[in-house]
Residue frames as a rotation matrix with the C-alpha (Angstrom) as fourth column:
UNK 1
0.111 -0.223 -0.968 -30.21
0.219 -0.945 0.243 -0.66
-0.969 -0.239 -0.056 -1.63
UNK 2
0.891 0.295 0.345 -30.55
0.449 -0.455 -0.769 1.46
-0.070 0.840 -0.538 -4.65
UNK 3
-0.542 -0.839 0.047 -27.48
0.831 -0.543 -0.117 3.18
0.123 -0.024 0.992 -6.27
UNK 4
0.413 0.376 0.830 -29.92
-0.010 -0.909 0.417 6.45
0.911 -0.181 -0.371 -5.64
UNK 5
0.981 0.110 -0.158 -29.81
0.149 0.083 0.985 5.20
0.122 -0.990 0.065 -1.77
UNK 6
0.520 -0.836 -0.176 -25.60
0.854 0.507 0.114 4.39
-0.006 -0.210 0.978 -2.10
UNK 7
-0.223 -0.585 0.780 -24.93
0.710 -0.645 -0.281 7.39
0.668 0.491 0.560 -3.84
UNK 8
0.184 0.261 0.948 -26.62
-0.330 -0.891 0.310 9.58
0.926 -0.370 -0.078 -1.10
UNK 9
0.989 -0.137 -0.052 -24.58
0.065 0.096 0.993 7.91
-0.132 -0.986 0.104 1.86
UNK 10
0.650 -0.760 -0.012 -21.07
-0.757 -0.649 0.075 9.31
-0.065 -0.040 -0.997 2.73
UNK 11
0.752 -0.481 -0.450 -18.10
0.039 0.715 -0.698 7.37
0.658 0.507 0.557 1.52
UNK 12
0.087 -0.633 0.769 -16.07
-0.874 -0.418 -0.246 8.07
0.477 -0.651 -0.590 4.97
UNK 13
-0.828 -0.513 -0.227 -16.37
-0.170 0.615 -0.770 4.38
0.535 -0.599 -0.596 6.34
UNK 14
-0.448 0.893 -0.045 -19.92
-0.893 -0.446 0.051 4.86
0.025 0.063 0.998 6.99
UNK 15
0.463 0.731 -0.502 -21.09
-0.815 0.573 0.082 2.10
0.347 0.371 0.861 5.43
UNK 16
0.123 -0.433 0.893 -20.61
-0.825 0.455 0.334 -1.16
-0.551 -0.778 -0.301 7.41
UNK 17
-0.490 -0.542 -0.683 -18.81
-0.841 0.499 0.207 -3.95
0.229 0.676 -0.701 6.23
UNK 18
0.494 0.660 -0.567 -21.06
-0.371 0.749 0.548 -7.55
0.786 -0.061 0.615 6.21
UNK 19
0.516 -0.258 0.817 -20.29
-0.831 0.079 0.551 -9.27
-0.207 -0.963 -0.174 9.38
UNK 20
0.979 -0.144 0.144 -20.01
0.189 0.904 -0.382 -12.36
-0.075 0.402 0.913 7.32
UNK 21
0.730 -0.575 0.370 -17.18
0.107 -0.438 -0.893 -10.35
0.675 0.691 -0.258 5.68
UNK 22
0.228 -0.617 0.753 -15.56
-0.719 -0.628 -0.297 -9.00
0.656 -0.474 -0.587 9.08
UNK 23
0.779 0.111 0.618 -15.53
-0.493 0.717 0.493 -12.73
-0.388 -0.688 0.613 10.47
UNK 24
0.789 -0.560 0.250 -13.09
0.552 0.827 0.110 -14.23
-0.269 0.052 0.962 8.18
UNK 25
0.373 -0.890 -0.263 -9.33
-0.182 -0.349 0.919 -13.69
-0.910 -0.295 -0.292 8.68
UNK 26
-0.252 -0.818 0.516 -8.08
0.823 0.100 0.560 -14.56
-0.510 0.566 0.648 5.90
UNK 27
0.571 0.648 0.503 -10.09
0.720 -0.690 0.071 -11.08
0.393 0.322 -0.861 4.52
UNK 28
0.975 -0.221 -0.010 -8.90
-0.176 -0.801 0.572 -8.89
-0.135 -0.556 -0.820 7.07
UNK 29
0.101 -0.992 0.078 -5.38
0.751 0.127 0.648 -10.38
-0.652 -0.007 0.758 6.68
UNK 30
0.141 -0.057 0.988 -5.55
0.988 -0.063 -0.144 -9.42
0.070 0.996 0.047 2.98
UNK 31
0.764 0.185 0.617 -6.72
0.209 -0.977 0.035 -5.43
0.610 0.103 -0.786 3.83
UNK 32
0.702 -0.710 -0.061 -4.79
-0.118 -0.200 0.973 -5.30
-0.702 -0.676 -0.224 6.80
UNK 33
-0.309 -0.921 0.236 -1.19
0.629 -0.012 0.777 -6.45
-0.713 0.389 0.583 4.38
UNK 34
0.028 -0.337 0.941 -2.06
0.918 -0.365 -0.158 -4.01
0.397 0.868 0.299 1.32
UNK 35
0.892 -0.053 0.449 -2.59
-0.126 -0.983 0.134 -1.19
0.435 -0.176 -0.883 3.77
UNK 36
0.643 -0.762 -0.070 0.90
0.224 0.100 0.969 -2.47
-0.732 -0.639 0.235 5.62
UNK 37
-0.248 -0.728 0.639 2.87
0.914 0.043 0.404 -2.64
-0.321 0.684 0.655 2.50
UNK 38
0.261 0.082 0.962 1.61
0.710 -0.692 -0.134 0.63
0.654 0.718 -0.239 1.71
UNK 39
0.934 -0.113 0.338 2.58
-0.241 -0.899 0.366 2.47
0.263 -0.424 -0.867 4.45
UNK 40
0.553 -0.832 -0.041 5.92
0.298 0.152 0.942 0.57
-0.778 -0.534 0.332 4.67
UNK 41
0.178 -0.254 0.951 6.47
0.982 -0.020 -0.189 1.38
0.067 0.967 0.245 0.84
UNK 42
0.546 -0.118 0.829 5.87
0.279 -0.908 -0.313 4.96
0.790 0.402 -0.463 1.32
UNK 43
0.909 -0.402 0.113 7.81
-0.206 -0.198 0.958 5.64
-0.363 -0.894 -0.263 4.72
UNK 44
0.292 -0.928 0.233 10.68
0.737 0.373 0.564 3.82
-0.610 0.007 0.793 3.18
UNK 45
0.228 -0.018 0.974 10.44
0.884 -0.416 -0.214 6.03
0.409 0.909 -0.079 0.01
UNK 46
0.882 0.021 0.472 11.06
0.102 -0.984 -0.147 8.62
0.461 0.178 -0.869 1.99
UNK 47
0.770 -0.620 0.150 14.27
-0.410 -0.301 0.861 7.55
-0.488 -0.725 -0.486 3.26
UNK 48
0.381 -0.393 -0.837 15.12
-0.918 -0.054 -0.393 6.35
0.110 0.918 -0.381 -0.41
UNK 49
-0.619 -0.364 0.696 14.68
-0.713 0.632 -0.303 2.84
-0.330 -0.684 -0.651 0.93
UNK 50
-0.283 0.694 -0.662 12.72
-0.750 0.271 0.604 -0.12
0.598 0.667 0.444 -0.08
UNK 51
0.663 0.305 0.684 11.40
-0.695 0.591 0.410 -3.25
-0.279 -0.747 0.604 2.06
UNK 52
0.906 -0.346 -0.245 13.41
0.280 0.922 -0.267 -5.60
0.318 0.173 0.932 -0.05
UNK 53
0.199 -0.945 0.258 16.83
-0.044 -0.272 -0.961 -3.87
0.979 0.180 -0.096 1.26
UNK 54
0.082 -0.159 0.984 15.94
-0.946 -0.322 0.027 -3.84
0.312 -0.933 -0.177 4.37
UNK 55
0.837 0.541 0.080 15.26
-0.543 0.807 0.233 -7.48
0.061 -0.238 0.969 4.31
UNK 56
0.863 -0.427 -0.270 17.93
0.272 0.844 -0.463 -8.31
0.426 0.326 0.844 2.54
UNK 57
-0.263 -0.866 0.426 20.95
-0.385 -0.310 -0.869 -6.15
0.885 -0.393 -0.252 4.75
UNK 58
0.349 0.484 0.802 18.98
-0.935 0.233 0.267 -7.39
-0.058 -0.844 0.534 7.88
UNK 59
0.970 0.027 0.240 19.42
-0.106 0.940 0.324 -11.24
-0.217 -0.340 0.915 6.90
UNK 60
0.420 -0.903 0.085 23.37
-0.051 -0.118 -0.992 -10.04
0.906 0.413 -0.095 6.05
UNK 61
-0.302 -0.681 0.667 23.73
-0.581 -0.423 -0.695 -9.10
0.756 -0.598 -0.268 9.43
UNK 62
0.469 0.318 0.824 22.10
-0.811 0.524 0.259 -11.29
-0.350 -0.790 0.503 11.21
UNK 63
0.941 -0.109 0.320 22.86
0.203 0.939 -0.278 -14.87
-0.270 0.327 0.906 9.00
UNK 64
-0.021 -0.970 -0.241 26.08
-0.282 -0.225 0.933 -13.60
-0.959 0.088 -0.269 7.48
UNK 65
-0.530 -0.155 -0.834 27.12
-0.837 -0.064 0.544 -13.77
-0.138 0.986 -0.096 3.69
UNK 66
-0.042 0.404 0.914 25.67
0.274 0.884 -0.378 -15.75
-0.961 0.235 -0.148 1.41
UNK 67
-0.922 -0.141 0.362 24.94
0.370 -0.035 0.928 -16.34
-0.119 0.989 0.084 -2.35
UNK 68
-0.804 0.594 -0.022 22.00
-0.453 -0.588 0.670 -15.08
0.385 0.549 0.742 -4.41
UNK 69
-0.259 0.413 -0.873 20.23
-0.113 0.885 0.452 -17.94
0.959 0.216 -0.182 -4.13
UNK 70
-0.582 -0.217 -0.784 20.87
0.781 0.118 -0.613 -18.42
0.225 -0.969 0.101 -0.15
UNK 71
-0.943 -0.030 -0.331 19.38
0.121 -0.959 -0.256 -14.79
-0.310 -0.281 0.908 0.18
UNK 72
-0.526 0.827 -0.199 16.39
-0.503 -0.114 0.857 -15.65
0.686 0.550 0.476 -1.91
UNK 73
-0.073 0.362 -0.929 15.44
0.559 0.787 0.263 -18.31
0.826 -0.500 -0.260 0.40
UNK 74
-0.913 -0.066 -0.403 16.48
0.378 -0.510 -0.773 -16.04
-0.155 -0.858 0.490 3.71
UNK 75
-0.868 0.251 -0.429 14.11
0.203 -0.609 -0.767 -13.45
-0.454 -0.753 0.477 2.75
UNK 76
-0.248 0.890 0.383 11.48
0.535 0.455 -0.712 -14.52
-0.808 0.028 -0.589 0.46
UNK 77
0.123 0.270 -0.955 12.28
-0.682 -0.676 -0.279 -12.53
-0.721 0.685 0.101 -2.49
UNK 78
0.986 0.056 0.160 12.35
0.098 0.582 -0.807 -14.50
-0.138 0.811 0.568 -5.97
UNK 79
0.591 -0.405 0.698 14.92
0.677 0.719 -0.156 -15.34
-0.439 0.564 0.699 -7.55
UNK 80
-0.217 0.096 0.971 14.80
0.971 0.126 0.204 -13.19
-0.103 0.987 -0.120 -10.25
UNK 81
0.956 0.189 0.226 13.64
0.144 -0.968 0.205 -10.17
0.257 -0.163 -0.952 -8.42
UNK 82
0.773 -0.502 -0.389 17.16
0.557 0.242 0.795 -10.91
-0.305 -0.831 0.466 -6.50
UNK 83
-0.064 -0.943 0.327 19.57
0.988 -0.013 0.157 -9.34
-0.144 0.333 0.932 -8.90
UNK 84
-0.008 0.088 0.996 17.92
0.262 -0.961 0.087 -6.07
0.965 0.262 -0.016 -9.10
UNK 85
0.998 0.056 -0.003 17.66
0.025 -0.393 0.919 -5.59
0.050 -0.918 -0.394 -5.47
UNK 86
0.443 -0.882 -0.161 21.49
0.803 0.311 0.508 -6.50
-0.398 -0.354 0.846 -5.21
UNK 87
-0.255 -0.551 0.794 22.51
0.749 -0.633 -0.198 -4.41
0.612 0.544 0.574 -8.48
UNK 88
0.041 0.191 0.981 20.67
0.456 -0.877 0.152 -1.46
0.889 0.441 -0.123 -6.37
UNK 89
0.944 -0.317 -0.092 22.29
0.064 -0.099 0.993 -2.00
-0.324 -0.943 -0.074 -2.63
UNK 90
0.017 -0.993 0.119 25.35
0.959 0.050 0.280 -2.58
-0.284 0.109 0.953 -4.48
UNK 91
0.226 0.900 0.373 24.71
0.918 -0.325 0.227 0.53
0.325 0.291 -0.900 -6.20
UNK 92
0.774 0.323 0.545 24.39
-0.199 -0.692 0.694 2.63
0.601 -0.645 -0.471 -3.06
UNK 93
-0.292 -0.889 -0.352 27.55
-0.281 0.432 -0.857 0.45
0.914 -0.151 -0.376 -1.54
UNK 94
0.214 0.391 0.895 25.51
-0.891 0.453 0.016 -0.97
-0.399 -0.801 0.446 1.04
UNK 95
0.764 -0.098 0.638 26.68
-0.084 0.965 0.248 -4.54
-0.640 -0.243 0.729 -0.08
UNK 96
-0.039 -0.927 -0.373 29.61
-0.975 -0.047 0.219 -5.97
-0.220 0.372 -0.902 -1.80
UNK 97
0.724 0.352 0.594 29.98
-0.439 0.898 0.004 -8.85
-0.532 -0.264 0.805 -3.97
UNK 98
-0.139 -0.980 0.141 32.79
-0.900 0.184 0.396 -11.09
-0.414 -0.071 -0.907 -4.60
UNK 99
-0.023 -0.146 -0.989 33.31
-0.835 0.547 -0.061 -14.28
0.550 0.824 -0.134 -6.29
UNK 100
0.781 -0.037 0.623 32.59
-0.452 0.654 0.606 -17.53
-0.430 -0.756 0.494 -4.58
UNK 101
-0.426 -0.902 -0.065 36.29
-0.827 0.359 0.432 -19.29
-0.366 0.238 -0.900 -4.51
UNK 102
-0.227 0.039 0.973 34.22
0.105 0.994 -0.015 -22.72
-0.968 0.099 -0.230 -4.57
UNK 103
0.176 0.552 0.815 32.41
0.780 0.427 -0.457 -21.78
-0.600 0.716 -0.356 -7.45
UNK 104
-0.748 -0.662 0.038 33.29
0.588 -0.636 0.500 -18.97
-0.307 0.396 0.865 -9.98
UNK 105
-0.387 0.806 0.447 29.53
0.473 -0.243 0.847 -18.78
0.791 0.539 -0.288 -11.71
UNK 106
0.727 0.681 -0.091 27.79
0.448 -0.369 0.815 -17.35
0.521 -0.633 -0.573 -8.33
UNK 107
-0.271 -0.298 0.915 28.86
-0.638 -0.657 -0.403 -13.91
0.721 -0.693 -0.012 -5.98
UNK 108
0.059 0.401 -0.914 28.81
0.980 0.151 0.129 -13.99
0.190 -0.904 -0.384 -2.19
UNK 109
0.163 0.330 0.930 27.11
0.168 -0.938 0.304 -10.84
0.972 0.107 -0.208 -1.18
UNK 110
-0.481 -0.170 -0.860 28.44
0.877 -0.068 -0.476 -9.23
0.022 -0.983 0.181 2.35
UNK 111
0.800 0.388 -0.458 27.21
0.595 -0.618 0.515 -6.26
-0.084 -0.684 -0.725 4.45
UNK 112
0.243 -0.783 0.572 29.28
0.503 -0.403 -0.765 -3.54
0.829 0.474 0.296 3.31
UNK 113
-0.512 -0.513 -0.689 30.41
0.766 0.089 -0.636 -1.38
0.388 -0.854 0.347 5.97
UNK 114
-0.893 0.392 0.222 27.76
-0.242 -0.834 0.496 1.50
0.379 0.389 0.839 4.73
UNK 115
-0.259 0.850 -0.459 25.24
-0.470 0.304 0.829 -0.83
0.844 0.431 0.320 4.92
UNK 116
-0.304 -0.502 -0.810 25.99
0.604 0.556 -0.571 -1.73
0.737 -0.663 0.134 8.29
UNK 117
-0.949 0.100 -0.300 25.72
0.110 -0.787 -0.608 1.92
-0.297 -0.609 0.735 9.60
UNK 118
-0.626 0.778 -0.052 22.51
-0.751 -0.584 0.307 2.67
0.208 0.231 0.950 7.43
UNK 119
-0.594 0.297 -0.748 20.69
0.496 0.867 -0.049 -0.75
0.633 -0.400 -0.662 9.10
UNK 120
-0.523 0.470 -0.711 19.98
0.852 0.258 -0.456 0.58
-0.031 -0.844 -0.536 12.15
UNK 121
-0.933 0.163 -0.320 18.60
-0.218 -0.965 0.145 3.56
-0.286 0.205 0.936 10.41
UNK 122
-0.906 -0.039 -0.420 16.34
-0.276 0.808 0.521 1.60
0.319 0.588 -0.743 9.26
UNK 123
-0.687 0.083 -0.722 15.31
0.530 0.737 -0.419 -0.03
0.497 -0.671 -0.551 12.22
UNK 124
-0.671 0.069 -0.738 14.16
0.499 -0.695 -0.518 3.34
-0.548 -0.716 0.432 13.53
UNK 125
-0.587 0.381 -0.714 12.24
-0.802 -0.392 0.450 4.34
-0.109 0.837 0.536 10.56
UNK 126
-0.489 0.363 -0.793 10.61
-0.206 0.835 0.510 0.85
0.847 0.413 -0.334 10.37
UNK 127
-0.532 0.207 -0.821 10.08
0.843 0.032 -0.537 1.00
-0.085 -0.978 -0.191 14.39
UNK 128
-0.735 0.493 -0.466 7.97
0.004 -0.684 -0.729 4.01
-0.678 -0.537 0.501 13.96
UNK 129
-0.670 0.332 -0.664 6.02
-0.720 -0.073 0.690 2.96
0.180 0.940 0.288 11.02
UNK 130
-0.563 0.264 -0.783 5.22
0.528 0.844 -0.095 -0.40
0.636 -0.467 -0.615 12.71
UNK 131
-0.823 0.367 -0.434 4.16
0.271 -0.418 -0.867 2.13
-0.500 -0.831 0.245 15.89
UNK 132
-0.739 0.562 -0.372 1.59
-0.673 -0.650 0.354 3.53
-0.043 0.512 0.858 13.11
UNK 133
-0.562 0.409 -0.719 0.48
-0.545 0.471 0.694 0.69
0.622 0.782 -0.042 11.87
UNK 134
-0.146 0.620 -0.771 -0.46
0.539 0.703 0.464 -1.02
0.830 -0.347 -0.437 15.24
UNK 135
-0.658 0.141 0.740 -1.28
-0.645 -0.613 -0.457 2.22
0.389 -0.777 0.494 16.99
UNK 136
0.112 0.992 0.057 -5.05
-0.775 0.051 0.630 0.88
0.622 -0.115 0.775 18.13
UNK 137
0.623 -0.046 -0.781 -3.10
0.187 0.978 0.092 -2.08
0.760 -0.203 0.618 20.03
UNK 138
0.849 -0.419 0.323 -1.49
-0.468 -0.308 0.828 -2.06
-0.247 -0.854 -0.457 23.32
UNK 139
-0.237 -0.954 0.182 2.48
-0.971 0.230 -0.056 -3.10
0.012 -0.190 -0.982 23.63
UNK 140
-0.536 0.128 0.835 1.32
-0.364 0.857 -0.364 -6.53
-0.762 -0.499 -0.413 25.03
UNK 141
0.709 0.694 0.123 -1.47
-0.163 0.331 -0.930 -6.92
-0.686 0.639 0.348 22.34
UNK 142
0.595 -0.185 -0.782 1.24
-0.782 -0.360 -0.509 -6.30
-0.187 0.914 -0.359 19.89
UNK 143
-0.730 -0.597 0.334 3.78
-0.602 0.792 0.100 -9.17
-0.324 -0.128 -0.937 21.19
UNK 144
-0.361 0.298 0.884 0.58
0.049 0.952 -0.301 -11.41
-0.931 -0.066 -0.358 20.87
UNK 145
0.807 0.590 -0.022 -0.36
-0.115 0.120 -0.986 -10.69
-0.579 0.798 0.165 17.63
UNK 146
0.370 -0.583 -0.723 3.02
-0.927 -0.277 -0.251 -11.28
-0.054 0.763 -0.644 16.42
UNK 147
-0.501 -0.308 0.809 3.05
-0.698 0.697 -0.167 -14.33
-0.512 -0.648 -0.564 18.03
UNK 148
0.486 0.733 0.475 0.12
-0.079 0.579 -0.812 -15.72
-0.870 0.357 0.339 16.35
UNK 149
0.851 0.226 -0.475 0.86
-0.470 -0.078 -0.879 -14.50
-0.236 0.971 0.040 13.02
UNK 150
-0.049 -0.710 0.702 4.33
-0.981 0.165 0.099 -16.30
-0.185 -0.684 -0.705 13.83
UNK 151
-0.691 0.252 0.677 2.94
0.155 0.967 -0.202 -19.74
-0.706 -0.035 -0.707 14.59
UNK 152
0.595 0.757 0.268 0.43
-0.197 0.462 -0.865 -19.30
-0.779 0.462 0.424 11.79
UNK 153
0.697 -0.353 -0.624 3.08
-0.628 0.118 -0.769 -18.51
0.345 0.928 -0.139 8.62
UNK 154
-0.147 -0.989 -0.016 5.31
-0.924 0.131 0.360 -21.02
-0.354 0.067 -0.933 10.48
UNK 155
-0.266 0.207 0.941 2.91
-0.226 0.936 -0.270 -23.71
-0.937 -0.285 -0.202 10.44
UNK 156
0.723 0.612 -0.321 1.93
-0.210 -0.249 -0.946 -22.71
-0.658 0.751 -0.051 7.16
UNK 157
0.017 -0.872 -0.489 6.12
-0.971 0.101 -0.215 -22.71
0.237 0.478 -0.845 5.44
UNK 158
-0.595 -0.437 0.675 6.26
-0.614 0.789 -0.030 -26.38
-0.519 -0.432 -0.737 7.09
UNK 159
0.257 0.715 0.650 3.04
0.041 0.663 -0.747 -27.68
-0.965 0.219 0.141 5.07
UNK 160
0.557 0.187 -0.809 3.69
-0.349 -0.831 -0.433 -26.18
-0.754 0.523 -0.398 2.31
């Protein structure tokens, strides 16, 4: 194909992707997560919300306190990214952090009591975003495709 030929077919989705291309998963993962992270970015943004807060009040309430460090591990954020996410739940008083008695140098971060109520706000805002994202999939389809993807990134965190 000529760019004459490209340039004079419609850019709407038209043009079919190589089968080669539409055979391997680890491809489609890829497109499939930058369009996910973009519609969970902007949905949150509009409820002045971010994915890493939700993660991180989510493994508050479920796992209970913990240190920086303990939280990095829970929910896959760095290190380093860890103190700005905190400085800006803390912020908003959606968490609270306190000296650890054992250790003076490191906080334990709780689930303020804000951050508690504005969770399941969340949840509901993230539950209809999700509903976007796997409109094209029945209820049932959806359990099994979390399932897989499940048993692949566990088997994947265990090799690793």
């Amino acid at each position: 194909m000529t760019r004459a030929d490209a340039a004079d077919m419609p850019d709407d989705g038209a043009r079919k992707t190589p089968d080669r291309l539409r055979r391997q998963a680890s491809r489609l993962l890829s497109q499939l997560t930058a369009r996910s992270d973009r519609l969970i970015n902007e949905g949150l943004a509009q409820v002045d919300a971010r994915k890493w807060h939700y993660a991180v009040l989510a493994s508050l309430q479920e796992y209970g306190p913990g240190s920086q460090a303990t939280l990095s591990r829970r929910t896959g954020i760095y290190r380093s990214d860890m103190v700005g996410v905190l400085n800006e739940l803390a912020e908003r008083d959606l968490v609270e952090r306190v000296p650890d008695p054992d250790d003076r140098r490191r906080n334990i971060i709780t689930i303020s009591a804000r951050g508690r109520r504005r969770l399941p706000r969340l949840d509901k805002v993230l539950d209809g975003l999700q509903d976007e994202l796997l409109a094209p999939l029945s209820l049932a389809e959806r359990d099994q495709l979390v399932q897989l993807l499940t048993r692949l990134l566990d088997h994947h965190t265990r090799t690793s």
